[in-house]
C-alpha positions as CSV (number, residue, x, y, z in Angstrom):
1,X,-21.3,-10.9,-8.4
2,X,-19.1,-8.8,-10.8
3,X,-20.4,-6.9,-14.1
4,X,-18.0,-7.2,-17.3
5,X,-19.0,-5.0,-20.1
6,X,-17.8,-6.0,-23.8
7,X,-16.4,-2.7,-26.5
8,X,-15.0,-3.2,-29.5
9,X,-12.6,-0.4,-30.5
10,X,-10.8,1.2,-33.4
11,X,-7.5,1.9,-32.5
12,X,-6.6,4.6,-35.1
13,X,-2.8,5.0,-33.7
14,X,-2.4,1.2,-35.6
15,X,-5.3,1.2,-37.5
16,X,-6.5,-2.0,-35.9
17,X,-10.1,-3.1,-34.1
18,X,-9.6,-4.4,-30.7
19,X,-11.4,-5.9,-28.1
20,X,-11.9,-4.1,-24.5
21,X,-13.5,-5.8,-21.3
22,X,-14.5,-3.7,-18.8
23,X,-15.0,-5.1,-15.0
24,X,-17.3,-3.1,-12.9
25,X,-16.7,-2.7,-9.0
26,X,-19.1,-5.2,-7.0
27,X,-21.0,-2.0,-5.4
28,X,-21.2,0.0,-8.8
29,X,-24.7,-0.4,-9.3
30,X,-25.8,0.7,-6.2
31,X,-23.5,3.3,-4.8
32,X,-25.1,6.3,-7.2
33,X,-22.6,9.2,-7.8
34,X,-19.6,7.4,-6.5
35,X,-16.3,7.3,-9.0
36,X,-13.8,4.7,-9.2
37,X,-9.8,4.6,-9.9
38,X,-9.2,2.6,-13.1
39,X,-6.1,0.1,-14.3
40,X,-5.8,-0.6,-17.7
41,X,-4.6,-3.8,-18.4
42,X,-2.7,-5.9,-21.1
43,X,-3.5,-9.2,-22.5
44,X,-7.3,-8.8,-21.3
45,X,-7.8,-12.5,-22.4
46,X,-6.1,-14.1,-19.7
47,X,-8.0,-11.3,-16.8
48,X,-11.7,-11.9,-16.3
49,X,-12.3,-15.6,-18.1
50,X,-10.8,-19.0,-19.0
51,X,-13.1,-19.5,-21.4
52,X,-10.8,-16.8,-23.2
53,X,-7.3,-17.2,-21.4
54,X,-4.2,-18.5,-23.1
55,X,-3.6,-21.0,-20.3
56,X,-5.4,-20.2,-16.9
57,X,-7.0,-16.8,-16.1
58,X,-6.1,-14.5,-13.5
59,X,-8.9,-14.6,-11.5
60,X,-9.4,-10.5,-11.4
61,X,-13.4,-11.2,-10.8
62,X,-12.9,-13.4,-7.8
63,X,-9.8,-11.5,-6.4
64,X,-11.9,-8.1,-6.1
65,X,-15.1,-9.3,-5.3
66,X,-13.3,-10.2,-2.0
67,X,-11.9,-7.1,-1.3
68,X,-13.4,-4.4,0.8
69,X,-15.4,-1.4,-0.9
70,X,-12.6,1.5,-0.1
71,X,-10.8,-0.5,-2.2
72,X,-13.0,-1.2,-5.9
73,X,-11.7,-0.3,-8.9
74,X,-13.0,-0.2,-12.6
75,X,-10.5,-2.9,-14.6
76,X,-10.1,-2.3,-18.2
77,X,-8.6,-5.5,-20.0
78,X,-7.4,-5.0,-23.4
79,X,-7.4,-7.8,-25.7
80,X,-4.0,-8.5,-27.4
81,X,-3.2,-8.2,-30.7
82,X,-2.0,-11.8,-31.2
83,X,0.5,-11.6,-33.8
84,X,1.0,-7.5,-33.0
85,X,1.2,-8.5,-30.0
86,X,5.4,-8.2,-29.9
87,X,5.1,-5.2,-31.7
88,X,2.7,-3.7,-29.4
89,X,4.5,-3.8,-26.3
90,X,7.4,-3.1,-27.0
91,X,8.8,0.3,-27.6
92,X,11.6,0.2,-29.4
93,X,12.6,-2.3,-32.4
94,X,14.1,-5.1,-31.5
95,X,15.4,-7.0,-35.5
96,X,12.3,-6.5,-36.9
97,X,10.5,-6.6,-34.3
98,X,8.7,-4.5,-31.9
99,X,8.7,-0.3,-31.8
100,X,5.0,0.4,-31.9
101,X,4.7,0.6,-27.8
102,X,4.4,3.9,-28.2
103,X,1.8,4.1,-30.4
104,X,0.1,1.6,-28.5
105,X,-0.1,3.2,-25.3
106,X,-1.0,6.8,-26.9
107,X,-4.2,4.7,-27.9
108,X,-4.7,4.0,-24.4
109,X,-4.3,7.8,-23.2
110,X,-6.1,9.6,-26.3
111,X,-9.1,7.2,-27.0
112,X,-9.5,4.9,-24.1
113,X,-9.3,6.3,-21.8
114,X,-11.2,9.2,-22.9
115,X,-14.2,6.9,-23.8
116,X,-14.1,5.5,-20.1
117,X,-14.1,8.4,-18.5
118,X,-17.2,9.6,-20.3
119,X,-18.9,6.3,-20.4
120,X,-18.0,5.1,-16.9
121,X,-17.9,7.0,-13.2
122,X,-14.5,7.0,-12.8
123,X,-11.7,9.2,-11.0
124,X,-9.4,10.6,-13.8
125,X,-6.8,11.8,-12.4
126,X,-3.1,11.0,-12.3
127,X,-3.4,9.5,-8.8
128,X,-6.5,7.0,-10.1
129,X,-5.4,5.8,-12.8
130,X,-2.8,3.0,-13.2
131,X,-1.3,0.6,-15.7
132,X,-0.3,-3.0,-15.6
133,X,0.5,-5.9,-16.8
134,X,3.1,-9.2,-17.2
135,X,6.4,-10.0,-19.5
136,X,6.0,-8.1,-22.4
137,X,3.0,-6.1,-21.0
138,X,5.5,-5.7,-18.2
139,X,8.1,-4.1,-20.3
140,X,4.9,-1.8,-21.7
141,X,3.4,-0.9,-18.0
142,X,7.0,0.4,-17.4
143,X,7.7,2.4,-20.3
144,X,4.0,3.8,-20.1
145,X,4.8,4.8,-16.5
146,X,8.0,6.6,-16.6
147,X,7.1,8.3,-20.9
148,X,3.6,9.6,-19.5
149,X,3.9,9.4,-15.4
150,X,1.3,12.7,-15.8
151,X,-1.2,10.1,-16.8
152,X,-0.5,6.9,-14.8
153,X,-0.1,7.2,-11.3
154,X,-0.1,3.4,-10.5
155,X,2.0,1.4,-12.8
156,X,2.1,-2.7,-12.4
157,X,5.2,-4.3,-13.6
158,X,4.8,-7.9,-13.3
159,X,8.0,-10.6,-14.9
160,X,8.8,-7.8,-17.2
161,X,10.6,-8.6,-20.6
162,X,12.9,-5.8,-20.0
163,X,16.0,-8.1,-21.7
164,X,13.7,-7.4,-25.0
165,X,14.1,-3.4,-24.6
166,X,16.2,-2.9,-22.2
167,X,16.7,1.0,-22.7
168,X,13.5,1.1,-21.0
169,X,15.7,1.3,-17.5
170,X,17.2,4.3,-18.6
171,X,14.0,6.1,-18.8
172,X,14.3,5.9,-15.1
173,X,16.9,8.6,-14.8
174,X,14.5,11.1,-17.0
175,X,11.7,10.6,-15.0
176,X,10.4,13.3,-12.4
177,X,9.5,11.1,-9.0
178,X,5.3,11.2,-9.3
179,X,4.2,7.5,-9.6
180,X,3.9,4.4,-7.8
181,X,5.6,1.4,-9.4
182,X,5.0,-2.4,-8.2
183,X,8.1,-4.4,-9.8
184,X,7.9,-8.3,-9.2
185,X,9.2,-11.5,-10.5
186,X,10.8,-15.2,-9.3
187,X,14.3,-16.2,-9.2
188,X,12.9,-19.7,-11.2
189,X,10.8,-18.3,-14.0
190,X,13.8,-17.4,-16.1
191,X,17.6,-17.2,-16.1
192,X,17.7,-13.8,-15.9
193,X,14.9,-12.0,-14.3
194,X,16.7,-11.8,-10.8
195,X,19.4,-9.7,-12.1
196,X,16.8,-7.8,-14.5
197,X,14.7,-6.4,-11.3
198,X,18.0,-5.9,-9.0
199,X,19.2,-3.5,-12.1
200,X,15.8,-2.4,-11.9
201,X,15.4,-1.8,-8.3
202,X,19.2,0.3,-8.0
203,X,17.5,2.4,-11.1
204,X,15.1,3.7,-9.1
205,X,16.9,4.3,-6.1
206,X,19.4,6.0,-7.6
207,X,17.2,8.3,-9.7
208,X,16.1,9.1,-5.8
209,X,12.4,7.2,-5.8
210,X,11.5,6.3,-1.9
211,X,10.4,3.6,-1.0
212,X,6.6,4.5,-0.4
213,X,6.6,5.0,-4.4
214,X,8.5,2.2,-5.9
215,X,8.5,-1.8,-4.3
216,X,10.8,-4.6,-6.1
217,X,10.0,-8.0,-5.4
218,X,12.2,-11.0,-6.3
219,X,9.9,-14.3,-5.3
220,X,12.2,-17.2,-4.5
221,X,9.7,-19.4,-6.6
222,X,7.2,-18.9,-9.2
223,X,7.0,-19.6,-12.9
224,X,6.6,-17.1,-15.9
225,X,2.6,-17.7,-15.7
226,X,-0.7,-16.3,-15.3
227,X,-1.3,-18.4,-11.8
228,X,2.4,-16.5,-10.5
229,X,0.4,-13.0,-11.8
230,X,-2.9,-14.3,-10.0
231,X,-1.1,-14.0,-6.8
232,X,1.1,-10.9,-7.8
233,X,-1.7,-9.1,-8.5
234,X,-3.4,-9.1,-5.5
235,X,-0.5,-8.3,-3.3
236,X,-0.1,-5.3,-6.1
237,X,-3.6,-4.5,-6.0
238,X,-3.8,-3.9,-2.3
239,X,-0.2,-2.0,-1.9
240,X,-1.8,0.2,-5.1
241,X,-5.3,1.2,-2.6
242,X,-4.3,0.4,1.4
């Protein structure tokens, strides 16, 4: 069985209230002093529940409880904004759209993740603690991971909506090689997310990431949904902690 623990937070970078789930490792409660990487997530509705998700859920509970204990991990969804949502995670405007990404993930590093690493036994170091997400919480997992790569050192890049801000890519370039980044998407799910992770993929190399630090995966199938980042994220998960 899994433990999910319910916050409700002020974000005072937006001045909104949001809604954090926190999923505990399945040995937590028994393994006394022992501290735990973290991933904070985006769009927690769709993580833990389906009672909450927008379609299906993404089956985090039933995905962990299966792995082994070298490899828990403390999973903090956070609930999107709904109609901030756009603005949220992405960094830069877009029309009139978008541009408070970064604002967005400084609440992440200056309240969060303070709060969890008081409340919660966690390992808070660059190394331990990652970022992820899917489409537009792709985009934001990316920019997060290459504007503040001294903070996440695991960075999940599922379908990202890089065609919304595409100058994230050139943040690649400006970024000292110190994270892990897990890039994936389908050839089906839209027109042009092959050619969006190929540009992504010669980013990287050519700002000199190796291979052990950066993996882009184009699926041959796979639609732009939560049962596609199911699957993704346990293939993720594992390369993040084997």
């Amino acid at each position: 069985m899994y433990t999910l623990h319910s916050h409700q937070f002020f974000m005072p970078q937006l001045q909104r209230e949001r809604t954090i789930k926190v999923l505990m490792p399945k040995d937590y409660a028994t393994s006394g002093d022992r501290r735990y990487p973290v991933i904070y997530m985006h769009d927690g509705q769709n993580l833990f529940d389906p009672a909450t998700a927008f379609a299906s859920d993404w089956k985090i509970p039933h995905t962990l409880i299966k792995q082994p204990l070298k490899r828990q991990a403390i999973i903090v969804g956070i609930y999107n904004g709904q109609m901030s949502r756009m603005n949220e995670y992405a960094p830069y405007k877009k029309g009139k759209n978008g541009g408070e990404g970064d604002s967005y993930i400084r609440f992440i590093i200056d309240t969060l993740k303070p709060f969890i690493d008081k409340e919660y036994r966690t390992l808070p170091q660059q190394e331990t603690t990652g970022i992820a997400g899917s489409s537009m919480g792709g985009l934001i997992s990316l920019y997060a991971g290459l504007k503040y790569g001294d903070v996440f050192g695991k960075v999940g890049v599922l379908s990202p909506s890089i065609w919304f801000n595409p100058q994230v890519v050139d943040l690649i370039h400006q970024t000292p090689i110190k994270s892990q980044f897990y890039v994936a998407g389908s050839k089906t799910e839209m027109r042009s997310m092959e050619a969006i992770l190929q540009k992504t993929y010669w980013a990287f190399k050519n700002a000199g990431f190796s291979d052990d630090l950066v993996r882009v995966i184009v699926r041959d199938r796979g639609k732009h949904n939560e049962i596609m980042w199911s699957s993704e994220f346990k293939k993720m998960y594992e390369w993040f902690f084997e």
